[in-house]
N, C-alpha and C positions, 0 to 999 in steps of 0.2 A: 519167723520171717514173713511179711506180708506178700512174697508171691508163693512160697506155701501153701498160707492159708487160701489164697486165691486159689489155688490147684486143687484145690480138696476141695473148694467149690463149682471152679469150671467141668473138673475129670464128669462128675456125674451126668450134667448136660451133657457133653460128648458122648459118652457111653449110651447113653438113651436115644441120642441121633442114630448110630451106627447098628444100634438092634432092632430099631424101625427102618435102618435102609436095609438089616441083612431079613427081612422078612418080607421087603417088598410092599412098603407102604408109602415108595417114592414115587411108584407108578398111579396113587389118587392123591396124596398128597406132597407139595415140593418141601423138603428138606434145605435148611441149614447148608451149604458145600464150601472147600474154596477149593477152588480148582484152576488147575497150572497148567496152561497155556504158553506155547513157545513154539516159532519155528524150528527146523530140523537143524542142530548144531549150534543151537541156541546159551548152550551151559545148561538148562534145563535138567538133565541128568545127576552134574556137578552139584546142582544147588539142591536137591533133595536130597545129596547122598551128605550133603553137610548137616542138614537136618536130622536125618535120621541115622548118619553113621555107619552106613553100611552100603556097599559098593553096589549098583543095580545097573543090570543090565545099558550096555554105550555101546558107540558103534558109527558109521555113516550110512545112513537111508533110513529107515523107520524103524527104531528101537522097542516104541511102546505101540504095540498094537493092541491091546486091549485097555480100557479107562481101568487102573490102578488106585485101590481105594488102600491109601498108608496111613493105618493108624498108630499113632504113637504113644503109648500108656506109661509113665515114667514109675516106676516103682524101686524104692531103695531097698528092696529087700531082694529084689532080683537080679541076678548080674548079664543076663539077656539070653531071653527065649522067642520065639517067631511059632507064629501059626499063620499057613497061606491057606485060601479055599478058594473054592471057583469049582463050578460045574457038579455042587452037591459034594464036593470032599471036603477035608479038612485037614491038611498035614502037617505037625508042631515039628522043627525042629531045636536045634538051640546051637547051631554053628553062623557066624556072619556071613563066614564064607561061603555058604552056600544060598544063600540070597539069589544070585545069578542064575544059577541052575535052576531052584523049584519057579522062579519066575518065568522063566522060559518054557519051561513044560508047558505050566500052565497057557503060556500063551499059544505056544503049539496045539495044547487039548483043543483051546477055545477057538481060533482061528487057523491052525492051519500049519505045516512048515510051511518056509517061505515069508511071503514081504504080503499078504492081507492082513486087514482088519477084521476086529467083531467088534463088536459093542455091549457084550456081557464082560460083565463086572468082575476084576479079578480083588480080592483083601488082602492087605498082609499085614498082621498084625504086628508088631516090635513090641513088648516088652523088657524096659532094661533102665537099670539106675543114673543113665546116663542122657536120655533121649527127655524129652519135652512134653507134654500133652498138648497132642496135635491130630488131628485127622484132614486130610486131605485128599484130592481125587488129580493124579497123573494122567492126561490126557495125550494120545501121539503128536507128534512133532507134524505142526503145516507142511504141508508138499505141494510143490504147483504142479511136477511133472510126473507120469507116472517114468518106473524103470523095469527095468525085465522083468518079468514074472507078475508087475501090476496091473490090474484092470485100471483101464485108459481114465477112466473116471475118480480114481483114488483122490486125488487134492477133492475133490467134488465129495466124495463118502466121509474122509476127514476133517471139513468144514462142518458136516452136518451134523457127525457124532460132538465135535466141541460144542456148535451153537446149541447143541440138545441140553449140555449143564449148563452154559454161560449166559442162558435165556431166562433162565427162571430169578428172579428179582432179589431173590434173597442169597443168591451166590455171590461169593466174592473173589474177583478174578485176578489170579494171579501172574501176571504178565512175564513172561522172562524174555530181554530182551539185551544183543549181545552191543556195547558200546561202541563196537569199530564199524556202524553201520548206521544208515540215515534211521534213527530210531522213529523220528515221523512217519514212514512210510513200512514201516513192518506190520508185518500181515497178524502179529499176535493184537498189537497195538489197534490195529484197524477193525478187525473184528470186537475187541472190546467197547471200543467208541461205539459201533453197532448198537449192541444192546444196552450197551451204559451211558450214553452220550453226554450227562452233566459229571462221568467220571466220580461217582459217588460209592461207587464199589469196586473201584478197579485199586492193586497196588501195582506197582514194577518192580522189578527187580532188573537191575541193569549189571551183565557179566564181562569177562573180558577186558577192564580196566588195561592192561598189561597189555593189550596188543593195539591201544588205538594210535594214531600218527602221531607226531609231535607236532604239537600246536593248534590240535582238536580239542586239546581238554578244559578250555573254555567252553565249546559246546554243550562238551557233558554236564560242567559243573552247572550251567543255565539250568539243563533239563533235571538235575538234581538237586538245584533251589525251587524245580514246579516253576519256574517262571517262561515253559515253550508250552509245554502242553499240563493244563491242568488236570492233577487227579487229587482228591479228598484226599484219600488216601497212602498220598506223595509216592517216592521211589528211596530207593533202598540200592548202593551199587557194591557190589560183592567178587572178591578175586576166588575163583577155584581152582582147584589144582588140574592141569590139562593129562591130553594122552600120554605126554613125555612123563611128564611122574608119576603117571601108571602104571606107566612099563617099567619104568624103576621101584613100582614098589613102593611108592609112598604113601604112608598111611592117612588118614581122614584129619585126624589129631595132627601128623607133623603140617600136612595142610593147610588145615585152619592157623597154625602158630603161622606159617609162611604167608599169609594174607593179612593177619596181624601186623607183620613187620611191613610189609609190602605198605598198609595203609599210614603207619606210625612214619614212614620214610620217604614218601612220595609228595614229591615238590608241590603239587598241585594239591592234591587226596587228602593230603594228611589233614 
């Protein structure tokens, strides 16, 4: 099949990216990145866990406090193993379920318990027959305010760690942006325009479909023919599954099929 053969050619380039960023040769030379950018409560969470299949750390206030490098190595001969590192370790496991757990440590190691930030590098590797060849960089969710336990400056430190990837020319930035909201004026959006201003490396991804008003979804449909705000790289709008089918338990898979139907059935979407 020709995206096969594609893979057996793209995987190597990736691989070669990711052993020159894990040695530290992004600090004299910029790297290849795409990195995912989203206010807080953005779906952001939701849309890399449909990527990569496996549940990561959610919440309200800042869930990713350290930049999150997920690479994803698609191999049919494995049924899925995880290697996370950060801070000079290295820990394999081979359960999904614990995705949550060693991610959080590590963010604990690296900054803190609690609601700060770092700006060292957490990896986590996914190998699994089912995931994609992909690498990617998780950046925390924009904040304007800080909240208990944050230095008053936090939106001001988390501006600074994104524009640190989304500056470099050859990033490509991954917008997440939630549709029940003036999508002009989102702070993911805005800072992309910053450094990208002809929109030539930005995508969107636009969440939330299911919660906007009725009789908004002309808006949407504009800004997901590109014809409000231009990007090369157009928009992409995606249903994921919320906190309510979390707590119930619903898997990644029955998920995605509910977003399938959602978009095969909706008056407007379909």
């Amino acid at each position: 099949m020709f995206q096969d053969e594609l893979a057996k050619k793209v995987r190597p380039f990736i691989d070669l990216i990711d052993d020159m960023r894990s040695i530290g040769i992004e600090k004299e030379l910029p790297l290849p990145t795409i990195a995912v950018v989203g206010d807080q409560s953005s779906g952001k969470s939701s849309v890399l866990e449909s990527l990569s299949g496996v549940a990561l750390p959610r919440g309200t206030g800042i869930v990713t406090r350290c930049p999150l490098l997920l690479q994803l190595c698609n191999d049919r001969t494995v049924k899925w193993e995880a290697v996370i590192s950060y801070g000079g370790q290295n820990i394999p496991f081979n359960e999904p379920s614990e995705v949550v757990r060693h991610v959080e440590q590590a963010q604990n190691a690296l900054a803190g318990k609690g609601v700060g930030i770092c700006e060292d590098l957490i990896t986590l590797k996914i190998t699994s027959s089912t995931v994609c060849d992909l690498s990617l960089i998780d950046l925390p969710g924009i904040t304007r305010v800080a909240v208990k336990g944050q230095p008053d400056d936090i939106g001001v430190q988390i501006n600074n760690l994104i524009m640190k990837f989304i500056k470099n020319k050859i990033t490509i930035i991954l917008a997440v942006v939630p549709c029940n909201v003036d999508i002009a004026t989102t702070e993911a959006l805005k800072m992309a325009q910053e450094v990208d201003p002809e929109g030539t490396r930005t995508m969107a991804i636009l969440t939330k479909p299911d919660l906007i008003d009725p009789g908004e979804e002309k808006n949407v449909l504009e800004i997901v023919q590109n014809s409000v705000m231009d990007l090369k790289m157009g928009y992409f709008i995606v249903k994921c599954h919320g906190q309510k089918k979390i707590d119930e338990n619903m898997s990644i898979t029955d998920a995605i099929e509910e977003e399938l139907e959602f978009f095969k059935t909706h008056e407007h979407f379909r």
